[in-house]
N, C-alpha and C positions, 0 to 999 in steps of 0.2 A: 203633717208631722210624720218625721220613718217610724216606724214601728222600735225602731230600736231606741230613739232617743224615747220615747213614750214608756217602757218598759222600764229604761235603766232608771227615770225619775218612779218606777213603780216598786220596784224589786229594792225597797231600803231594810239599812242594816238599822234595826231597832234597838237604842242602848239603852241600858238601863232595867228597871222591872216594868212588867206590866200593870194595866191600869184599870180603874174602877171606876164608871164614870156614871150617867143616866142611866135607869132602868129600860131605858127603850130603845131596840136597838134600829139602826139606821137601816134604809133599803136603797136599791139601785134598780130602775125601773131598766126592762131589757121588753123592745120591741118586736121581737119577733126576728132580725136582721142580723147581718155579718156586723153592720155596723156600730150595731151594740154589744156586741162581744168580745171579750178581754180571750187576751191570747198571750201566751207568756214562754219562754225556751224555760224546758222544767230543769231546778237544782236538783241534785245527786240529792236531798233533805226532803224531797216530794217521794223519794220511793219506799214509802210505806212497807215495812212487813205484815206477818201472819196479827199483830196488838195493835191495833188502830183506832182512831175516831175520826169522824166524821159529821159535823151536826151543823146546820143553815135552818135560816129564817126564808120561809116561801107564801108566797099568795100568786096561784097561777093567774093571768089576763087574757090567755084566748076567749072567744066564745063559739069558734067551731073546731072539732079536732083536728089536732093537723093529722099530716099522712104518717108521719113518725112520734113515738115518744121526746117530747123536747125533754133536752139534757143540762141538768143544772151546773156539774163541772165534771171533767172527763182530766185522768192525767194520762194520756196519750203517748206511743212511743209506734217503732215502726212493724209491729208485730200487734198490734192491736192496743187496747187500753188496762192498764196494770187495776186500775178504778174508776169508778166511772157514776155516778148516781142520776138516775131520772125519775122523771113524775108522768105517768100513761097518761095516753094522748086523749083520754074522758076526764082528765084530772081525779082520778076517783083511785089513785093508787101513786105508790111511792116504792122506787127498787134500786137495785144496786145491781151493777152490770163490770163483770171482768174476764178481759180473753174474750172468748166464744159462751159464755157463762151469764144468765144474766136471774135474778129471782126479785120478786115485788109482794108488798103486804096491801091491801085493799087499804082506803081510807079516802071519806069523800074532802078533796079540797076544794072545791066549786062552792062551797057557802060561804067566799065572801072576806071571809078570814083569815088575819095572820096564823103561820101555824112554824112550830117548830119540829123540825127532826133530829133526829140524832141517830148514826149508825154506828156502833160499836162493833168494832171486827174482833172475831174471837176464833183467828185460827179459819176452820172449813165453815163457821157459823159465824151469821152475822143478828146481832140485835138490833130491833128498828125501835126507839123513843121516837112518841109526838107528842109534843107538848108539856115534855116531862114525865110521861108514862108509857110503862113497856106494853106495846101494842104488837109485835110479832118477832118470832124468829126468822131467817133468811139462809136458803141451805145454799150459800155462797161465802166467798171470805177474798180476801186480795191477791192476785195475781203476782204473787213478788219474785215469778223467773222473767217477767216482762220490763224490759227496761224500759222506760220514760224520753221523750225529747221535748214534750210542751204540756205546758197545762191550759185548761181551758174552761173559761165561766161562761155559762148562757150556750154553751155548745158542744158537739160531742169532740169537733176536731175545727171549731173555728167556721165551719160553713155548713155542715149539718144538723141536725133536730136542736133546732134553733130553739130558744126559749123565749119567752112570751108572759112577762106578768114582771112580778117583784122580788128578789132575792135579796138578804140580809145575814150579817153575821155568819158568812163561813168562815167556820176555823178546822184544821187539819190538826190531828194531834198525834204520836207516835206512840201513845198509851190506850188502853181500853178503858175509857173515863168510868167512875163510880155512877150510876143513876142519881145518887141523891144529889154529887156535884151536877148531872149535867140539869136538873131539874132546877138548881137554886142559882146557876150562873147563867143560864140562858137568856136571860134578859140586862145581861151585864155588858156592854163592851166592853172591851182590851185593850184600846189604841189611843189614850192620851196618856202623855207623859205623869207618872205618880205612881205612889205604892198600889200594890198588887196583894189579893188573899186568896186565888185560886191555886188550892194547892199543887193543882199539877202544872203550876204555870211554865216549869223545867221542860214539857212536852209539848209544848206548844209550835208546831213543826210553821205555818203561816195562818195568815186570817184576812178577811177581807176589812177595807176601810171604806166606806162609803159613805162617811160624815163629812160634813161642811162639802158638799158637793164633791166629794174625790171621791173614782170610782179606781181605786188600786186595791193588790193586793201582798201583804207586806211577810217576806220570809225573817221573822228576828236572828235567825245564826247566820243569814247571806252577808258575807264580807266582798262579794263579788260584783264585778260593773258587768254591765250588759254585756261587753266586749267580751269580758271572761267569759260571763255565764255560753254564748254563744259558742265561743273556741271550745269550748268543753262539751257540751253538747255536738258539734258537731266533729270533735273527736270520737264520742262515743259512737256515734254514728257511722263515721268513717273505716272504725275499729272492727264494730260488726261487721262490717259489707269487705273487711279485711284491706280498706284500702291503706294506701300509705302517705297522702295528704288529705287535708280536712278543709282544706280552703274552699276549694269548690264545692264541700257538704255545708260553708258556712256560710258561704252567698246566696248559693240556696236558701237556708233555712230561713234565712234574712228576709231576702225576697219574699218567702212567704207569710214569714209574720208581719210583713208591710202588707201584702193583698189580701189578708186575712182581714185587716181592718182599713178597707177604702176611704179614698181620699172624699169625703161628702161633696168635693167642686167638680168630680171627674166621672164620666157618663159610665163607665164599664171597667174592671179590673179585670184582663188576659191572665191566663196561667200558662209558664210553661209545661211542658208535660215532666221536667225535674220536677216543676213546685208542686205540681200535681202529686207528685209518685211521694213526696214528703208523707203526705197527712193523708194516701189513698185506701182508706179501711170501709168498707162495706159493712153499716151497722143495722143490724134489724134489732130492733128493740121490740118491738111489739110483740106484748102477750097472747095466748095464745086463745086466752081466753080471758079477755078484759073482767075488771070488777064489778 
């Protein structure tokens, strides 16, 4: 399947309120692979300012570190990542990475267990919640001179610091949630049809669905089809680089959200060196001094 029809049944407009469903929230096993990694052309709704949240359900699956920190979602653009969050390559820490910019709080995830996080961006400071309790501050915050072209779950840009374990319940929010909501919704999803009591549910920018086997992830204000979304993105793109059509920045961009998720019947995906130069950001995540 192209990457585009795959997206456009991903990127739905969600009517109505949000939902309250099981206390447990679903996960999405990610092997380690391009081929389990969601790749998405980012909405203009994805570019977070200086009031944010951020909070996922994680149980990492490696058992040897890889070479890089694996990246649980990056919103990527062509100037680096506006956002970005990982988990160190000892699983023994959890960070937030923006621009050239990247800071992590210790905490061991290798016992086993589901754990929850939550980053609340506050400006130049960022809070990290696990598990419903404030466990560190982060001297970073979101990059919002960086404009966006894709979003990406299980990786940092679709083909780097691949992730490896289980992730649940990402939601993006455009507020800096209250602790004591993110401590008492945490175990809530949001995605079946029915009344809603999270009070910020107004700020609910997207969220992952990973119930009944669907591994999407759902923008509720996108009234856009993939087409749109595409054109538009690869207007912004085009914009920047000052050019004066988009077409040839949207077959590109096409192309490479199809080779980002290979075809599993087909021995090797070529890149040209356009689809290349798309997504080409050089990320060192690794700390300097692991936990």
């Amino acid at each position: 399947m192209m990457a585009g029809k795959a997206v456009l049944a991903v990127l739905l407009l969600v009517l109505g309120s949000l939902a309250v469903a099981e206390d447990k929230p679903a996960f999405a096993v990610f092997d380690g692979t391009r081929e389990s990694v969601l790749n998405f052309p980012a909405h203009t709704l994805l570019e977070l300012d200086d009031l944010a949240t951020i909070e996922f359900w994680v149980r990492p699956g490696w058992k040897t570190a890889p070479d890089a920190d694996p990246v649980v979602m990056s919103a990527m653009g062509m100037q680096g990542a506006r956002y970005g969050v990982f988990l160190t390559a000892d699983g023994r820490g959890v960070g937030l990475y923006a621009g050239d910019d990247y800071d992590y709080t210790a905490f061991d995830f290798t016992d086993g267990f589901y754990h929850h996080v939550a980053f609340v961006m506050l400006g130049d400071l960022t809070d990290v919640y696990i598990d419903g309790v404030f466990e560190d501050s982060l001297a970073i915050g979101i990059r919002s001179d960086l404009p966006i072209t894709t979003l990406h779950i299980g990786s940092a840009n679709g083909s780097e610091a691949l992730f490896q374990g289980e992730l649940g319940d990402i939601r993006i929010w455009n507020t800096a949630l209250d602790p004591d909501d993110i401590a008492t919704f945490r175990k809530v999803p949001l995605y079946l049809p029915g009344a809603a009591n999270h009070p910020e549910d107004y700020a609910l920018v997207g969220y992952s669905n990973f119930s009944a086997d669907q591994r999407t992830f759902v923008l509720p204000g996108n009234d856009s089809t993939f087409e749109e979304l595409l054109e538009d993105v690869a207007y912004r793109i085009a914009d920047s680089q000052g050019a004066v059509d988009e077409a040839p920045v949207a077959d590109a961009l096409e192309a490479e959200l199809a080779a980002l998720t290979p075809d599993p019947d087909a021995d090797s995906v070529e890149l040209t060196p356009e689809e290349e130069a798309l997504f080409d950001v050089d990320l060192d995540l690794e700390p300097e001094a692991a936990p």
